[in-house]
C-alpha angles and dihedrals in degrees: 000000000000115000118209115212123186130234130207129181111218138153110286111265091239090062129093114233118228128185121229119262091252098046089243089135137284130333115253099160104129093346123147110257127202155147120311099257096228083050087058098052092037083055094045086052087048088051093050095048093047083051096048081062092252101108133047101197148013113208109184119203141209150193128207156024118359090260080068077075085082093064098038090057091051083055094053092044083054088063112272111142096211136034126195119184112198108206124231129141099206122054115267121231119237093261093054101041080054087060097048087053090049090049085051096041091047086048103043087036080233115196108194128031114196110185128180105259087246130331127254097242110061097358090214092149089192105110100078098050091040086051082048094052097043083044107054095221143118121286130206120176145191086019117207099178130001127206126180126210137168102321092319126096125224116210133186125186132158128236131175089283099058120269137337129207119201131192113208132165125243143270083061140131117255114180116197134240131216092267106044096095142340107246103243104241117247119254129202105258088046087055095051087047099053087061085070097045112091119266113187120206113200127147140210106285094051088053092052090242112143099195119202122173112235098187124049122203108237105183123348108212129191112228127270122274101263103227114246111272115233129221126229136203095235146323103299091058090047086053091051105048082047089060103039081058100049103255105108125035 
């Protein structure tokens, strides 16, 4: 079984995010840039289940400009076997990056997606169950816990009531959730031995994938400054200032 696993490139989580002066988006001059956070751990989970002997192969994806190559090759020192970047100048909307996937799973004969849950730029969370539905396949999301066996997967993922455990058949998409793994850290050797790994570079057009953007940003806007808090000496106080703004009657 080969297992997909896909790549975003995002601001690193340890950055703060700041808009452009004229609104236009988000600055991304001289930013770190990394791998989306829910893709490492969907990867991590790939790695364990290829060396659990379930797998055969992990083939991580990507869409995007060449400087997407960085995070593919982290990808590849982690432990993925393959990379494909799939080249596009502009950002992809959910629905389309779902195509491109599809295109990549019918060609690979790919048995197993495993997708991060959203990604920390725009936290759509769309592109798993969209690849699900074009697909015709199983779905399995905000995974908790995965389990393969056979040719079944066992998911567990928690919801208000507790925890739910879902049997789907493979091939099928599972997208992962916060607690499924902790991502291994790279080392250096691993690093030095991901330049040597392929990396495959195709586009749109070659895929077959006509993307047209549905939604258009009109104005990105920073939040706004959150007022300073006050202290107070105890809980009459507290019930006073609540009321003199209008909280508490």
């Amino acid at each position: 079984m080969k297992i997909l696993v896909g790549i975003k490139r995002v601001v690193d989580y340890n950055v703060r995010v700041r808009v452009k002066p004229d609104g236009s988006g988000v600055a991304l001059d001289g930013v770190k840039m990394s791998i989306n956070p829910f893709d490492e751990i969907a990867l991590e989970e790939a790695l364990r289940i290829r060396e659990r002997g379930q797998a055969s192969e992990v083939l991580a994806v990507a869409i995007g400009p060449e400087e997407v190559q960085t995070q593919l090759r982290s990808a590849l020192a982690m432990g993925a076997d393959r990379a494909i970047l799939v080249k596009a100048d502009a950002a992809l909307e959910p629905q389309d990056v779902a195509r491109v996937l599809l295109a990549i799973i019918r060609q690979e004969g790919i048995g197993l997606a495993i997708l991060g849950k959203q990604a920390i730029d725009d936290d759509a969370g769309q592109t798993g169950q969209m690849l699900a539905a074009l697909w015709d396949r199983p779905q399995a999301t905000f995974a908790s816990k995965v389990e393969i066996k056979d040719n079944v997967a066992l998911v567990t993922r928690e919801v208000d009531a507790g925890l739910e455990t879902l049997e789907i058949e493979l091939p099928a998409v599972i997208t992962s959730d916060l607690r499924l793994n902790e991502p291994r850290y790279i080392k250096l050797p691993d690093i030095m031995k991901a330049k040597k790994k392929p990396l495959a570079v195709t586009d749109l057009a070659t895929l077959g994938v006509n993307a047209a953007a549905q939604l258009r940003v009109l104005k990105t806007e920073a939040p706004a400054q959150r007022s300073r808090g006050i202290i107070v000496k105890d809980v009459p106080e507290l019930v006073a200032e609540l009321r003199k703004r209008g909280v508490v009657s």
